[in-house]
KEBASE-948546 format. One record per residue: residue in one letter; x, y, z of N, C-alpha, C, CB in turn. Coordinates in steps of 0.001 Angstrom, whole numbers, plus 524288, in hexadecimal, padded with zeros to 5 digits. Glycine has a CB too. Layout:
BEGIN
AXYZXYZXYZXYZ ...
//
This chain:
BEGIN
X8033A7FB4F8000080000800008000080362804EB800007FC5780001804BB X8079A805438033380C19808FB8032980DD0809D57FF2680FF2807F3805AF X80F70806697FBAC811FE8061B7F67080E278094B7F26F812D97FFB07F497 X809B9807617F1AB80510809537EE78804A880D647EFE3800488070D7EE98 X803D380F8B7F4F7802D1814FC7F5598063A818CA7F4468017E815FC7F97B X80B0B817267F43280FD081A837F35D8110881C0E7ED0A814D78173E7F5D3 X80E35817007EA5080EEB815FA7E4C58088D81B417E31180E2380D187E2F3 X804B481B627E60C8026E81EE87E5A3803F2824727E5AF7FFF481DFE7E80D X8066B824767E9DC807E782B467EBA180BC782BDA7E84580A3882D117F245 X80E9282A5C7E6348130282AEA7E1FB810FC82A887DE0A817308278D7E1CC X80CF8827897DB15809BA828BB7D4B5806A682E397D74A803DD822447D1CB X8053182F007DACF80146834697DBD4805C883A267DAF97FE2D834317E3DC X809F18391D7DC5480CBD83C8B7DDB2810B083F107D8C280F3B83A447E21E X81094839D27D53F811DD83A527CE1480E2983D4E7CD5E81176834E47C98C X8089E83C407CD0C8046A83C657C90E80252844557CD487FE56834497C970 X805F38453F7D0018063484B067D192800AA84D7F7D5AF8066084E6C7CB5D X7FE5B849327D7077FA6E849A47DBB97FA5B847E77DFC87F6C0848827DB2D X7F99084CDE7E5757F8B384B8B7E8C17F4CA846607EA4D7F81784F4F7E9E6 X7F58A845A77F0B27F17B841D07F2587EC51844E27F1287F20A83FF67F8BE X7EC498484B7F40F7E60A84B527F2BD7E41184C1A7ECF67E6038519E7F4F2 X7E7A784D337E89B7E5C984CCA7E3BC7E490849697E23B7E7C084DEA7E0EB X7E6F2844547E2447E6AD83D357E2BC7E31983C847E2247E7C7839CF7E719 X7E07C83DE77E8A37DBFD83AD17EAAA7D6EB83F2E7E8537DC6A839D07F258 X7D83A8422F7E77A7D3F88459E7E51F7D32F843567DF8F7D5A084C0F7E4F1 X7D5F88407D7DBE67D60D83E6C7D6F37D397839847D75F7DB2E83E177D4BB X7D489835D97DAB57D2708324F7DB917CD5582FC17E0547D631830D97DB60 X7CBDD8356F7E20E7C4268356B7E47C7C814833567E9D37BCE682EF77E093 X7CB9B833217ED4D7CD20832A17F1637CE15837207F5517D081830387F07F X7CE3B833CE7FA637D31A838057FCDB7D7E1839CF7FF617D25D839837FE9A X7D97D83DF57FFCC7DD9883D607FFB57E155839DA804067DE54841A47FF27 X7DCF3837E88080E7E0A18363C80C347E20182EE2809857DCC1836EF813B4 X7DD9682E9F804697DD43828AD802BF7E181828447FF4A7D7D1826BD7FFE3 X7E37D82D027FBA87E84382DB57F7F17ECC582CCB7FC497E8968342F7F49B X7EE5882DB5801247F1A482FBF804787F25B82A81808737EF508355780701 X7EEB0827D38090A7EEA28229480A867F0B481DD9807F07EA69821B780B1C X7EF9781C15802287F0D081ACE7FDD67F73981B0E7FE627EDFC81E2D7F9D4 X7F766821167FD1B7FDC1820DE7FB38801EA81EC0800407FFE0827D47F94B X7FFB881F72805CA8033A81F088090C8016E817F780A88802D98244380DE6 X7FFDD814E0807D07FE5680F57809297FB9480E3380DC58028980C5080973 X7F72C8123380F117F3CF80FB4813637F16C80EF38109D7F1AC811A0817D9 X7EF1780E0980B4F7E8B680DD3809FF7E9A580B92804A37E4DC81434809F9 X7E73680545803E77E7B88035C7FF1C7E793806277FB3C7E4FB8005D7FE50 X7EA8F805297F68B7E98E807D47F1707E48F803557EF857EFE0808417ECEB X7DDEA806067EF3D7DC598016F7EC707DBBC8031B7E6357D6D37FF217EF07 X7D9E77FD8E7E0F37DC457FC0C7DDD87D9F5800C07DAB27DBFC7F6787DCA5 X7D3158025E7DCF37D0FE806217D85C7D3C280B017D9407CA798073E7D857 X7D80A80CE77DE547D6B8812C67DDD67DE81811287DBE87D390817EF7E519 X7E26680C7F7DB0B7E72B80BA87DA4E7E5DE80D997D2977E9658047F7DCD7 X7E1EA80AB57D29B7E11080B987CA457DF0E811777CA057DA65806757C628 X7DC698143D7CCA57DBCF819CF7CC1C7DF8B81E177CD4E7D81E81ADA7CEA6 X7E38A81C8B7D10C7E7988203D7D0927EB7181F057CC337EA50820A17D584 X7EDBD8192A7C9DC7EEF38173D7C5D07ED18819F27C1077EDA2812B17C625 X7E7C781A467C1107E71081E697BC1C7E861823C87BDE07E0E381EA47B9BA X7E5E8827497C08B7E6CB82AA17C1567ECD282D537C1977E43C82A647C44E X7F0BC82B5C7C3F97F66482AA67C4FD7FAA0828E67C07C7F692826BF7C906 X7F67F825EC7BD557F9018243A7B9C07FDC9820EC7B9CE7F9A0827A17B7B7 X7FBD581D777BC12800C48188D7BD2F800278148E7BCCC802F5817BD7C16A X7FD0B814307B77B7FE7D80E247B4C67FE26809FF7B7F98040D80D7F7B2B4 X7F8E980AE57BBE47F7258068C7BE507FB8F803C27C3587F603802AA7B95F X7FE9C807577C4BA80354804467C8CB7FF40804C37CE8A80B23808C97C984 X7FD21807DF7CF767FA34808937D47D7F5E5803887D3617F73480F6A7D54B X7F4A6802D37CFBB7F02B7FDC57CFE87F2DF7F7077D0567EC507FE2F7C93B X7F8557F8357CDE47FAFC7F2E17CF507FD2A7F3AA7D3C47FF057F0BA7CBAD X7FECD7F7B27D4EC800E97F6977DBDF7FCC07F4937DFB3802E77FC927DF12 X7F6667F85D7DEDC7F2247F5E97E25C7F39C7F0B97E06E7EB837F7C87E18F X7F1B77EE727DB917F0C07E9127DA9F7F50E7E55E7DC2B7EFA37E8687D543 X7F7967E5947DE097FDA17E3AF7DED67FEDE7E4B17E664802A77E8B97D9F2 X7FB867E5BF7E7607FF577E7957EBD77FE9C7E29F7F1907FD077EF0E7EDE9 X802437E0607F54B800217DBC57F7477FB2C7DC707F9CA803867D9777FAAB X7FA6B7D7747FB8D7F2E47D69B7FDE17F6377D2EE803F77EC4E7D0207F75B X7F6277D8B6807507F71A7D95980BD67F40B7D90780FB57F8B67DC7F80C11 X7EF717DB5E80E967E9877DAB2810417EA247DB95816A37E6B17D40E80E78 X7ED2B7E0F1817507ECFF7E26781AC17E7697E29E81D497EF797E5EC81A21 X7E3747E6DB8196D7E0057E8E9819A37DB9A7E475815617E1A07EECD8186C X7D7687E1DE816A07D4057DE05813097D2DE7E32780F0C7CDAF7DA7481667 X7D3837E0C380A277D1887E4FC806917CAA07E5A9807E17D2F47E2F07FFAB X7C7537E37F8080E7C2887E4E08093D7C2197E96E80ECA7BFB47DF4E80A13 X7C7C47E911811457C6367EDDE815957C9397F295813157C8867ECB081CA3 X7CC127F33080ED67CDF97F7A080F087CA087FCF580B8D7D3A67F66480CE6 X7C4DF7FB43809417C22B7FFAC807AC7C14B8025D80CA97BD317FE8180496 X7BE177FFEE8102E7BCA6803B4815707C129803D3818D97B7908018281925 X7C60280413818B07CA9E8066A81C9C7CA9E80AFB818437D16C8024A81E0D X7CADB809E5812C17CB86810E3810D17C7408123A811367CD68812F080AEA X7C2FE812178123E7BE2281470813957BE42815EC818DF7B9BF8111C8129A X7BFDE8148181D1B7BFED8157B822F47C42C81963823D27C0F18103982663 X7C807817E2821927CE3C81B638208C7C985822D181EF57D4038172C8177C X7C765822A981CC07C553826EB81A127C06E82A1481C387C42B8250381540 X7BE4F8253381F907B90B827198223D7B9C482BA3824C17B6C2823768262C X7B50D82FB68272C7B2EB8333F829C37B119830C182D837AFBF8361C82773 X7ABAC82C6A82BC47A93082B58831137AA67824FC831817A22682D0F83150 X7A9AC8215E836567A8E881AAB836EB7A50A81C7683A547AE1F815D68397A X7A1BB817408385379F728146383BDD79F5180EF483CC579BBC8157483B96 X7A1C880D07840D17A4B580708842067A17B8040E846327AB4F807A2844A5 X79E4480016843CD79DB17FB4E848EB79FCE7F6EA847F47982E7F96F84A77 X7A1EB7F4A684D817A53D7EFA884CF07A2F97ED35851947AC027F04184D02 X7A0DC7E75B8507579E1C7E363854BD7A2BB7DF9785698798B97DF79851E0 X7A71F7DFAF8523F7AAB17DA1D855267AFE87DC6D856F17AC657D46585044 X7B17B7E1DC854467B82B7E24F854817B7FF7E7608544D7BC3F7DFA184FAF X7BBB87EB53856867BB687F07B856F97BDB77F2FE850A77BF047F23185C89 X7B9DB7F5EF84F0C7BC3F7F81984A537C1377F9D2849F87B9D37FBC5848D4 X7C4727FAE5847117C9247FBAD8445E7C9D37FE58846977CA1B7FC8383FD8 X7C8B38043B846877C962808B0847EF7CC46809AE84D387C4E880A9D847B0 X7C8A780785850B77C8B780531854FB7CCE5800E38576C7C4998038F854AD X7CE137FFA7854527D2437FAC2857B47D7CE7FD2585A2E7D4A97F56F852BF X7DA0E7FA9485DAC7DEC37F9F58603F7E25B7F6F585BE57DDF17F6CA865D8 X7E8527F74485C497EAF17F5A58592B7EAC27F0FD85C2B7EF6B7F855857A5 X7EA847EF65860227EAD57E933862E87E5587E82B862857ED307E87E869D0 X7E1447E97E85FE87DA887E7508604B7DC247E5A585AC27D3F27EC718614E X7DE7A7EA7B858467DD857E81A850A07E1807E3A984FBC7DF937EDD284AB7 X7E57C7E2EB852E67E7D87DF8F852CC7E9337D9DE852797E8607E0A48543D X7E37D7DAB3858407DFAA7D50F85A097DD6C7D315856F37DB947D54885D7B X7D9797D7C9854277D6FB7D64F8509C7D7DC7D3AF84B777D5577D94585035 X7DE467D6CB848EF7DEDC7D2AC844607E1F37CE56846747E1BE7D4F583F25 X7E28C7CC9F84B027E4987C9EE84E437E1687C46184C907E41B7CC6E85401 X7DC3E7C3D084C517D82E7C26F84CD07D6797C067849997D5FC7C4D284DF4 X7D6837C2A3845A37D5FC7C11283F9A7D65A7BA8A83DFF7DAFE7C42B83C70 X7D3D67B8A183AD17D38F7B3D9838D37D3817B445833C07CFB17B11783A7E X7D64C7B14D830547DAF97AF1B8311A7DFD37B3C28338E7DC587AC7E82B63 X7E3EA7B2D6836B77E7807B573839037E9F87B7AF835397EA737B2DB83C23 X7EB007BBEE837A07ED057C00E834F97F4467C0EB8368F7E8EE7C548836CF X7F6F27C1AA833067FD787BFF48343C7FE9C7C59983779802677BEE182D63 X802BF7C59B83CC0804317C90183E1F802F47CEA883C4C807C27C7BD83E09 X806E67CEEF83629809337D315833DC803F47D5F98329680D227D1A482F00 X7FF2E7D1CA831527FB347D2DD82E4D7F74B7D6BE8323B7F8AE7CD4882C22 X7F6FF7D524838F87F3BE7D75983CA97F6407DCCC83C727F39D7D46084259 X7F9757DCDF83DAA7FCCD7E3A383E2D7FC9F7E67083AD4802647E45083EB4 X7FCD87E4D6834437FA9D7E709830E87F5E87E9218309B7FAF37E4E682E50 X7F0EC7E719834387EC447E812833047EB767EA34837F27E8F47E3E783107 X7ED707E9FC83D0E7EDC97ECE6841327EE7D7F18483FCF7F10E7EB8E8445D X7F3EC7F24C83B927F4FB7F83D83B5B7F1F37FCBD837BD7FA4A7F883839CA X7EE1B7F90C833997ECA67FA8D831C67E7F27FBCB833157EDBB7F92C82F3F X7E4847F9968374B7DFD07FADE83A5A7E1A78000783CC17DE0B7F64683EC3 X7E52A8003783FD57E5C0804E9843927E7128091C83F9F7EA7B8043B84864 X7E9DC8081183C847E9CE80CA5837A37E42180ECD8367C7EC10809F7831A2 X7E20B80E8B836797DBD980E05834937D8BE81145837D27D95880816834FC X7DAF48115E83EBC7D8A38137D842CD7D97981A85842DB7DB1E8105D847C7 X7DD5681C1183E447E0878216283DE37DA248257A83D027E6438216883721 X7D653821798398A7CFDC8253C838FC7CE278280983E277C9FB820BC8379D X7CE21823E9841D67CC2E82836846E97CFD182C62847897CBDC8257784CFF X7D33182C58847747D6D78304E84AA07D931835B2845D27DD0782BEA84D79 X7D9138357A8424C7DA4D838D983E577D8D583E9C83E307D878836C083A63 X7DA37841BF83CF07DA408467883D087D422846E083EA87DC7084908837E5 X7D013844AF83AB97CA02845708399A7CC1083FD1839567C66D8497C83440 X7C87E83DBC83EDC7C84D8390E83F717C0DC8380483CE47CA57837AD84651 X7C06C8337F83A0C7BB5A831BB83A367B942830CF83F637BAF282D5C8375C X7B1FB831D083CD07AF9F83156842077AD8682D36841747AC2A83520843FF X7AF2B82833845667ADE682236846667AA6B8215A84A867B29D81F02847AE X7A56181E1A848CD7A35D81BF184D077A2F98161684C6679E8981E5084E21 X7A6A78147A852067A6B580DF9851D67A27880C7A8559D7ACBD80AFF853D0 X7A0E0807968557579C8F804418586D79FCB7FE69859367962A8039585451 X7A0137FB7585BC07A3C77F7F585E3079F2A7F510860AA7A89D7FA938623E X79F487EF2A860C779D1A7ECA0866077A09C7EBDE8684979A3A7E81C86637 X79E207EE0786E1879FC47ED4B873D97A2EC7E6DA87468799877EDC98780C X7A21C7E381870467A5D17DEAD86EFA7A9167DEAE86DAA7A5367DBD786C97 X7A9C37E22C86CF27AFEA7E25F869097B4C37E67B86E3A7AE3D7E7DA86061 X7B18C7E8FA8700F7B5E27E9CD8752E7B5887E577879187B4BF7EF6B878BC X7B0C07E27787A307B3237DE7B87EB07B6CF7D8C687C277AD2A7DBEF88277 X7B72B7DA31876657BA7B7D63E8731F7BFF67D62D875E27BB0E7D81486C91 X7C4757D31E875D67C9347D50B877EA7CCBB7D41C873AB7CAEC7D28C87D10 X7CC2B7D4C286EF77CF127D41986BEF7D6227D71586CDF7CBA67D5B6867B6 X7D95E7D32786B9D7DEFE7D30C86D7F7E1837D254872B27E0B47D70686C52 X7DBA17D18F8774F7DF157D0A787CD97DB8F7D4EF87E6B7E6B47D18A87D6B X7DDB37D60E884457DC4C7DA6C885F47DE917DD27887647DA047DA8E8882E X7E26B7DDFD885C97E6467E32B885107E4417E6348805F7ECDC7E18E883E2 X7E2AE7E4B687B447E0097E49D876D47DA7A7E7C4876797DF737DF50875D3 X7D72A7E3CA87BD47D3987E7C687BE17D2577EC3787ECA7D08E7E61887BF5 X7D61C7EC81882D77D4E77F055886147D8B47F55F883597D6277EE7088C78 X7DC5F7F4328806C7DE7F7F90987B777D9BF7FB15878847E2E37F63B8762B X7D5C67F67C876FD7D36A7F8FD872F47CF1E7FABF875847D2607F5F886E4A X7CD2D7FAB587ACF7C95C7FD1087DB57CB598028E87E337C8527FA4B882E9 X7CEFD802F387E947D2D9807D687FD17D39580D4287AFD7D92A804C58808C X7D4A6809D8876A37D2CA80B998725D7CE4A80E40870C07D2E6808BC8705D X7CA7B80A7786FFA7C52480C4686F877C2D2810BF873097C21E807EF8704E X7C3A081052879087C2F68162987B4A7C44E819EF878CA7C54E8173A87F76 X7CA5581A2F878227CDB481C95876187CA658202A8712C7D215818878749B X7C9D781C9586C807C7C781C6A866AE7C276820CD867957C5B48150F8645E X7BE9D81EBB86C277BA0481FD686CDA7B95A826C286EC37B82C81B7C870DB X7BE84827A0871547BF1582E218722F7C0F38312286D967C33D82F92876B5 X7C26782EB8868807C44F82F2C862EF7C03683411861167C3AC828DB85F19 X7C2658391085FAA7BD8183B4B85C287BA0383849857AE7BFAE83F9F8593A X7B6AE839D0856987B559837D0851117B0F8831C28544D7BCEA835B384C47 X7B43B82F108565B7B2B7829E9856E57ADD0828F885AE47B780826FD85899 X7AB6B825A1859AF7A7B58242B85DEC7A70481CFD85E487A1848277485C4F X7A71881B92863147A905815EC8636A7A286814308661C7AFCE814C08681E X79F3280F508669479B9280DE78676179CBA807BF868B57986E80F938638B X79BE68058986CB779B3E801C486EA9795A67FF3B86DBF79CA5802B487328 X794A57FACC86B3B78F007F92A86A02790B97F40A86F1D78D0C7F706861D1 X78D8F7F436872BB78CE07F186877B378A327EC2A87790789EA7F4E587B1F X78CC57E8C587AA978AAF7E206879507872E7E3D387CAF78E6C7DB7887AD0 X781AD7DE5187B1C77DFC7DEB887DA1779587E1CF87B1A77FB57E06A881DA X779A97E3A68765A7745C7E5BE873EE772A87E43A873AB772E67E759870F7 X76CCA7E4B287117767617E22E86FF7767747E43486AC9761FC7E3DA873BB X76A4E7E8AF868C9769DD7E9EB862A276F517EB258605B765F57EF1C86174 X76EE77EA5B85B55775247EB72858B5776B17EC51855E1777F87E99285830 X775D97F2338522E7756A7F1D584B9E779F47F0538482E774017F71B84967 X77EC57ED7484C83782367EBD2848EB782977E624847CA786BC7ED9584A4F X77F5B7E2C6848E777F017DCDF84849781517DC3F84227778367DA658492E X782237DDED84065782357DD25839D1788437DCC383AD477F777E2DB834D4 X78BF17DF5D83CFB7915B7DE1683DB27940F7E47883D62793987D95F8389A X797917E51983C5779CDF7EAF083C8679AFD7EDEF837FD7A4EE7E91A83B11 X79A5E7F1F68375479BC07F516833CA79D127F9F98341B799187F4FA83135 X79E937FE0A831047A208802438300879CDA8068682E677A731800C182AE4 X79EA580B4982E9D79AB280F3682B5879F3B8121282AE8794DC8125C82E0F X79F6E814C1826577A39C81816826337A22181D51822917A87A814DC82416 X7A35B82289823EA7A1CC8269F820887A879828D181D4A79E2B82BE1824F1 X7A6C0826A0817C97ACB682A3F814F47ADE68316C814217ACDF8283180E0D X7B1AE833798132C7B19C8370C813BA7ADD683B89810B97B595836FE813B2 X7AC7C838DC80B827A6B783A72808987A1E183A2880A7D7A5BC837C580485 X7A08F837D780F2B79C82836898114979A4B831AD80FB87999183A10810D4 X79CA882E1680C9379B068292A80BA3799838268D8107D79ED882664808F4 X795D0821DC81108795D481F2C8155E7959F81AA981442792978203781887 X799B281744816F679AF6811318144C79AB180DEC8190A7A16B8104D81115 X798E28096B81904798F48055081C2479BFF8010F81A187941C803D881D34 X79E677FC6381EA27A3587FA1081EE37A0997F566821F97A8877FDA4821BF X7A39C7F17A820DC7A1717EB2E8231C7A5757E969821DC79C467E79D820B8 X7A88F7E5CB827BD7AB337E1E2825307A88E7DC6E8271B7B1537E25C82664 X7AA047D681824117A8A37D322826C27AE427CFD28254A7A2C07D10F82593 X7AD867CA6F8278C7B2E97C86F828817B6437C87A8241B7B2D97C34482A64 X7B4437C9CC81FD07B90C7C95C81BAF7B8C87CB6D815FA7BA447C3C281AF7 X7B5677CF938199A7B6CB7D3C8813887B36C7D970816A57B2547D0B680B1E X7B01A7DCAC8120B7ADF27E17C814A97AA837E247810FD7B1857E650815EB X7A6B97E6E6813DF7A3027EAB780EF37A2ED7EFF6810FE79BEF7E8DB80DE9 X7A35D7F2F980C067A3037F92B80BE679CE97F8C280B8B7A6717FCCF8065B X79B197FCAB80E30795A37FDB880BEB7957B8039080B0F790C77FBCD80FD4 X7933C803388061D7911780A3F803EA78D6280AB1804127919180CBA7FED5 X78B6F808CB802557842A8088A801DB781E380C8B80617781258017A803B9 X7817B810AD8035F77D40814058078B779848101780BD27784A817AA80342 X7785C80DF880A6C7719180BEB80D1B774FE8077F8102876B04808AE80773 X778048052180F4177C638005A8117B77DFA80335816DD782CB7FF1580CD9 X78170807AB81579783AC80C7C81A0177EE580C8881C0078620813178180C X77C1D80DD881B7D7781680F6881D277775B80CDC821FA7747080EF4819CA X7749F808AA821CB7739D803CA82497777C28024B82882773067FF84820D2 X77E2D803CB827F0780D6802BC82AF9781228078F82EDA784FB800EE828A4 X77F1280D4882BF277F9F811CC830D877CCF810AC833C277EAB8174383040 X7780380F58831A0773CE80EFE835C7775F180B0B8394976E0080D66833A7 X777DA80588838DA778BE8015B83C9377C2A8046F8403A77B617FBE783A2C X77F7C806D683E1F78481809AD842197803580DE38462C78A7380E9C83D30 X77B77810DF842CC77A99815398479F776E38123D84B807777381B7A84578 X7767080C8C849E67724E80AC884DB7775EB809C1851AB76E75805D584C29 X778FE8068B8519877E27803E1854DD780B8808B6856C4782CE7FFF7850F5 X7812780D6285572783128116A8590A77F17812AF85D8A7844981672855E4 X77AA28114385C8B777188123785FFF775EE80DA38647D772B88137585CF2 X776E78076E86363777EC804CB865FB77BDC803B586AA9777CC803128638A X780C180567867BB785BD805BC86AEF786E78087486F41789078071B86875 X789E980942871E678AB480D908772878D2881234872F07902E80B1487D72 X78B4A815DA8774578E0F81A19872D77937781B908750678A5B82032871F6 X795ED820C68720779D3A81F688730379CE6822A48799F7A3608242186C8C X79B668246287CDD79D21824F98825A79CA681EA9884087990F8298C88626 X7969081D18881FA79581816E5886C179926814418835F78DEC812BC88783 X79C518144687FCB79FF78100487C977A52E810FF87FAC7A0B58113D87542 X7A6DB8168D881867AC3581758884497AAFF8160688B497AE8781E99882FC X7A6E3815A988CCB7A6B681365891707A68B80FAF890477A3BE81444894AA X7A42C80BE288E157A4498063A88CF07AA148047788BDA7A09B804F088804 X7AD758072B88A507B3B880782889727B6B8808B988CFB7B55280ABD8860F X7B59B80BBF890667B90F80E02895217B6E5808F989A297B6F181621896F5 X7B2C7806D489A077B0DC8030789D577B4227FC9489C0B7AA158031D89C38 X7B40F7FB81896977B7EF7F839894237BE837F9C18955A7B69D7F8A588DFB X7C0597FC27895A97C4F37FE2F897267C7727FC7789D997C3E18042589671 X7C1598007189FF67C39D7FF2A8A5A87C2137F9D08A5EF7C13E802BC8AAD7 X7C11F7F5BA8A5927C1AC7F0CA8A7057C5A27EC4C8A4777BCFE7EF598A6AD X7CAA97F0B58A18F7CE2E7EDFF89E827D1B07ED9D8A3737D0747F0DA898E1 
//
């Protein structure tokens, strides 16, 4: 990815345009031209053949994509929505089994690809450790997005990695929950109702105001656009905000978990 991007910023830098002109030529922006060239952010194959024409380089940016190893740091079915999340304004996140991404401890995400079936080789967990916590840079950024997560109250009495593990990531999450922007929601065992029975999903607003919904299941994903699709998932999210404790009764419910570590 380093290589490609460098092979980018150097045909951009012949062909006598800035990043901002770039990405203005090709319907992007500029932080996606600027990502690209410095190898955080796949080159994918349709936008490698459009700077190829545009740049005029005889197709070398489309054989480097096509050529380049299958490392699979990242499952290709997850990397449309990491550049979609990378870009967001707003989330909206519920998770019933495992604490969202955003959210994790480097010893929780750890556990987690720890966990994985079939096992995952050393070199391969740390790779994807580092690349989760990379990911966490959205909250905290100049203009951090505004996130609202929903969590079952299962997934903190989980102890995933020990309990050194979880009482870091209890620690965290307080932490996260005093975060501008953010609002954290505990959905509490023991209901009688639950508008998330259907399983995890994402809501996400892009910087155009698009609104896209996200699903993964064990071994692949879906984007959803579909107005009326979104639709159906805001509504599930504003019912379940209304179910859940809200974020003061979610940080006592956290500071009460704490003192009994």
């Amino acid at each position: 990815m380093k290589l490609v991007g460098a092979l980018v910023a150097r045909f951009r830098e012949d062909a006598g345009f800035t990043q901002r002109e770039l990405a203005e030529r090709i319907c992007a922006g500029e932080e996606t031209v600027a990502s690209v060239e410095q190898g955080r952010r796949p080159l994918k194959p349709d936008l490698a053949r459009l700077l190829d024409r545009l740049l005029d380089t005889k197709h070398a940016l489309e054989t480097a994509v096509d050529n380049m190893p299958e490392i699979d740091l990242i499952p290709a079915w997850a990397e449309q929505y990491m550049d979609l999340e990378r870009d967001a304004i707003a989330l909206s996140w519920f998770e019933n089994q495992v604490l969202p991404g955003l959210l994790q401890t480097e010893g929780y995400a750890r556990a987690v690809f720890r966990t994985d079936v079939p096992a995952l080789r050393a070199e391969e967990i740390e790779q994807r450790v580092a690349a989760r916590l990379a990911r966490q840079d959205i909250l905290r950024r100049a203009e951090p997005a505004t996130a609202s997560f929903i969590v079952s109250e299962a997934v903190l009495v989980d102890r995933l990695g020990g309990d050194g593990v979880h009482a870091g990531t209890l620690r965290h999450l307080r932490s996260c929950a005093d975060l501008p922007g953010i609002a954290l929601q505990v959905m509490p065992l023991g209901r009688q109702t639950h508008a998330g029975l259907s399983g995890p999903f994402i809501v996400l607003e892009s910087p155009d105001h698009q609104h896209l919904g996200y699903a993964e299941t064990q071994r692949g994903s879906q984007l959803i656009s579909h107005p009326d699709e979104v639709s159906i998932l805001e509504r599930k999210y504003a019912m379940l905000r209304t179910q859940a404790l809200n974020s003061e009764e979610t940080k006592g419910l956290l500071d009460r978990l704490l003192g009994e570590q």
